[in-house]
N, C-alpha and C positions, 0 to 999 in steps of 0.2 A: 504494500500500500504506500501510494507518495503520498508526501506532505503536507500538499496541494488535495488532495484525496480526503487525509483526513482534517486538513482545515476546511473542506467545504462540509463533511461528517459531523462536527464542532458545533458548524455554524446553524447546520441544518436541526439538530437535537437542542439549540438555544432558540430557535425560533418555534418549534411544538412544545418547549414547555406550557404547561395551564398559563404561567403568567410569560409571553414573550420577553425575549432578548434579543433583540436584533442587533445584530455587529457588522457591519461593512467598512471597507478597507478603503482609504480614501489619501491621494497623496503621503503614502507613506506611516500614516499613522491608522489607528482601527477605532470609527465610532461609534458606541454603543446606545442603544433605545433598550428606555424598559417605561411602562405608564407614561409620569408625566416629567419622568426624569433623561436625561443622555449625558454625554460625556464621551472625549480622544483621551486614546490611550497609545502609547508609541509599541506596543505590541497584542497579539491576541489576546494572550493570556493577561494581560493585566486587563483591557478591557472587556475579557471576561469575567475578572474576578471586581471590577467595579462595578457591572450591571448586575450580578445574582448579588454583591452586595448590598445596592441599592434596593433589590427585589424584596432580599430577606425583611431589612429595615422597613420599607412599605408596609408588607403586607404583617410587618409586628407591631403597625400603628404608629409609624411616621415616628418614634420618637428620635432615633438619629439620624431624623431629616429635619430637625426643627420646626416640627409642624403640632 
């Protein structure tokens, strides 16, 4: 399996989560959709791991979203 293979595998199992994560690759950097939040992140995995962070914090009632 290439890299390319399983970053599109990645991208595709964050996008069917119940709560989407959408990440696309954009000049070099990767930006992430979740609700009514986003965020660039200069690699996958980090803006992976800001969007399911963000996800988790939502959906445990915003409080480390300031809300």
């Amino acid at each position: 399996m290439t890299n390319d293979t399983q970053e599109q595998d990645i991208l595709h199992a964050l996008r069917t989560l119940p709560v989407a994560v959408i990440v696309t690759s954009r000049d070099g950097n990767y930006i992430w959709q979740c609700l009514d939040g986003n965020g660039s992140a200069p690699s996958l995995a980090a803006a992976m791991s800001e969007g399911l962070t963000y996800m988790t914090q939502a959906l445990a009632g915003g409080d480390a979203l300031g809300k």
